[in-house]
C-alpha positions in Angstrom: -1.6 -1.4 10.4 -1.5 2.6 11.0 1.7 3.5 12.3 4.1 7.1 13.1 7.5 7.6 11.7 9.0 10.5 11.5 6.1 12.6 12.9 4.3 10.6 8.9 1.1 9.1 9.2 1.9 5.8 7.2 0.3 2.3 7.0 1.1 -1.1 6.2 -1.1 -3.0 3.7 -0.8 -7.0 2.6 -2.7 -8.8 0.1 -3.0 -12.7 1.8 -4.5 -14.0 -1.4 -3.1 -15.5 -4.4 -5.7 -12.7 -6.5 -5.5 -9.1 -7.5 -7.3 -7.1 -5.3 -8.3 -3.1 -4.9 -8.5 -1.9 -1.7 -10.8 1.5 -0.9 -8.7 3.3 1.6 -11.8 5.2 3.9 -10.8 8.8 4.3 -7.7 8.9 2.1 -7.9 11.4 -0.8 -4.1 10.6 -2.3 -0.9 9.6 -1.0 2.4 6.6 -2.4 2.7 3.2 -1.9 5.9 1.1 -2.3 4.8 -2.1 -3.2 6.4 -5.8 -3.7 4.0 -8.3 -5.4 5.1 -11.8 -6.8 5.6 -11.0 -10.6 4.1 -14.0 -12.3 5.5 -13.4 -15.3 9.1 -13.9 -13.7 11.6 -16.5 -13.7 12.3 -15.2 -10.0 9.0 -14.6 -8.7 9.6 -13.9 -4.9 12.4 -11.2 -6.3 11.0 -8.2 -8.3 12.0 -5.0 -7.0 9.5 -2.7 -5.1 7.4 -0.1 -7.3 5.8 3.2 -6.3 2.2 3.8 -7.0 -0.4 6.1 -6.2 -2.8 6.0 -4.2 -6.5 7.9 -6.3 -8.2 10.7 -5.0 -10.5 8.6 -4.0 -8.2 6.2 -1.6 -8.2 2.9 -4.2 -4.8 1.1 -4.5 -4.6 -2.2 -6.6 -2.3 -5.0 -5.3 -1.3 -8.3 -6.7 -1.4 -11.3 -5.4 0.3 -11.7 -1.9 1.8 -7.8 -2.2 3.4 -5.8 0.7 2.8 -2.2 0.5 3.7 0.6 2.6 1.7 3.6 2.5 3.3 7.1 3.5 2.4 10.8 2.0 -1.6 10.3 3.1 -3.8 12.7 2.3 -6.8 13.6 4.0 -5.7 11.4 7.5 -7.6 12.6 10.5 -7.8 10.5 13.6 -5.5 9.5 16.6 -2.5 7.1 15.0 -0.9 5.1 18.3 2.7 5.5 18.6 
């Protein structure tokens, strides 16, 4: 879901599956994601703290399983965004 804030292109992004997956962001050369993910490896799995990662030059992010990432600082955005 695309979205304005702060006159910032920014979108949100969730992984429904219980899988890693990469995602090929069309027309996105760069830009940071702060994402939550369940971290398997935790006692606590529903509670790890968010983490920044960037998005490649050529738009691919990699989620976990069921992540929540919000995308701001997008490069290479062109096209109406609804307010």
């Amino acid at each position: 879901m695309a979205y304005l804030m702060d006159g910032q292109r920014r979108a949100l992004l969730i992984n429904k599956k219980a899988v890693r997956a990469t995602i090929r962001l069309e027309g996105i050369s760069g830009g940071v994601a702060s994402v939550v993910e369940v971290d398997e490896a935790s006692a606590e799995p529903g509670f790890a703290p968010p983490v920044a990662r960037v998005i490649s030059v050529g738009g691919e992010l990699s989620l976990g399983p069921f992540a929540v990432a919000v995308l701001s600082d997008l490069v290479g955005v062109s096209g109406p965004v609804d307010d």
